[in-house]
Residue, then its C-alpha position, 0 to 999 in steps of 0.5 A: x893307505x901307506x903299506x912297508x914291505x920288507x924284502x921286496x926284490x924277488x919272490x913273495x915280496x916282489x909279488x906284493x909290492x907290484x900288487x900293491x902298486x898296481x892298486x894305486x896307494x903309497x907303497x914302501x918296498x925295501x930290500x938288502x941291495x935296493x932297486x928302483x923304488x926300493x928303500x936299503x934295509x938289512x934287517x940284520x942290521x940295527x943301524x940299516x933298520x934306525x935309518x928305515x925308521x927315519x926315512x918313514x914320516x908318515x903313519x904306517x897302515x899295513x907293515x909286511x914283515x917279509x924278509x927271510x931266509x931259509x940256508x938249511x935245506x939239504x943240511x946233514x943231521x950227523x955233521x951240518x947245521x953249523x952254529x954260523x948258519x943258526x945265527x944268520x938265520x935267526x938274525x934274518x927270521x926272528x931279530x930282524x923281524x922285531x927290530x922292523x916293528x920295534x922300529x916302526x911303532x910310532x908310525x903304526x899307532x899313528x894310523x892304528x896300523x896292522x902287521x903281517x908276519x910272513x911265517x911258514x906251515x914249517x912253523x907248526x909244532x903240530x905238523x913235524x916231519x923233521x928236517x931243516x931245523x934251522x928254519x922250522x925253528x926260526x919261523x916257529x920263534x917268529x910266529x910266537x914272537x907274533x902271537x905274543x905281540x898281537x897281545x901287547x899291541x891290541x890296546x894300541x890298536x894294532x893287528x899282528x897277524x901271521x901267515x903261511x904263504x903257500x908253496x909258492x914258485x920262488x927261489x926258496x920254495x922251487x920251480x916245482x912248488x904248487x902256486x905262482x908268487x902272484x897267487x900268493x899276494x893275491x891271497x895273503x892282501x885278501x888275508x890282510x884286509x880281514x886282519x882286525x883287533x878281533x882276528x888278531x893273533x891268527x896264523x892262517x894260510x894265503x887262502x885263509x884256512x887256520x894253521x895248526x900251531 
């Protein structure tokens, strides 16, 4: 089973990709700045994900939509969350995360593959306590964007799930969040292995309770 995974070079990503490694199966990791074993993928970048889309020759069983960012904390509502800041934003979260499927789709049929979209609770509109519009806004749009590909992409064969990690101990969630990045990509790989044609569409937390959408 040949598992892509973006953004691998620190957190969440890291976790997963070293999990499955350990497992033993073919493991693509990428990153903006790649380390050893790393693939470059800016997925802002059209160009940088065409090439990604080249070097990949083989069928994709499980593609792990993980790159993001969150610029926003701390932004004041009266003066801050600059235009720039929307727009890198949304590159990363939302454009960068199509343009990665879009470009993989040959090799996702190949294999009748499944997607994981990294999401965020922050993605709920349910659950709304305000703040960092930026980023609720951007991991809302791609949690649609999943929901509305797991329709388009079900007579192909592919699963599209979407997944909220957790509070998880990493630069964007904190030293004081609640779960190590290992505890994390043990849930979520457990969440991945569930994903089928008839759980498709699904936004579920690592530790497998639905998410309010």
């Amino acid at each position: 089973m040949t598992t892509l995974i973006t953004g691998t070079n620190r957190g969440i990503g890291r976790a997963l990709f070293d999990m499955y490694t350990a497992q033993g199966g073919p493991v693509i990791g990428t990153a903006r700045h790649p380390g050893p074993g790393e693939i470059a993928l800016d997925v802002t970048d059209p160009d940088s994900v065409a090439r990604l889309a080249q070097a990949v020759t083989q069928p994709l069983d499980l593609l792990i939509c993980n790159a993001g960012v969150l610029l926003d904390r701390g932004q004041d509502l009266d003066s801050g969350y600059p235009p720039a800041m929307w727009a890198q934003s949304f590159a990363t979260n939302v454009t960068g995360c199509f343009l990665t499927i879009q470009a993989l789709l040959p090799q996702l049929r190949q294999a009748r593959g499944k997607i994981a979209i990294i999401s965020s609770q922050m993605a709920s509109d349910t659950r709304a306590p305000g703040g960092t519009y930026i980023y609720r806004a951007s991991k809302a749009a791609v949690l649609n964007l999943g929901r509305n590909l797991a329709t388009d992409l079900k007579v192909s064969g592919i699963a599209v799930g979407i997944y909220h990690p957790g509070w998880v101990q990493t630069d964007m969630g904190g030293a004081g969040a609640a779960i190590r990045p290992e505890t994390s990509a043990q849930g979520l790989a457990a969440r991945f292995a569930a994903l089928s044609l008839d759980s498709t569409g699904c936004f579920e937390s690592y530790d497998g309770t639905p998410m309010p959408f």
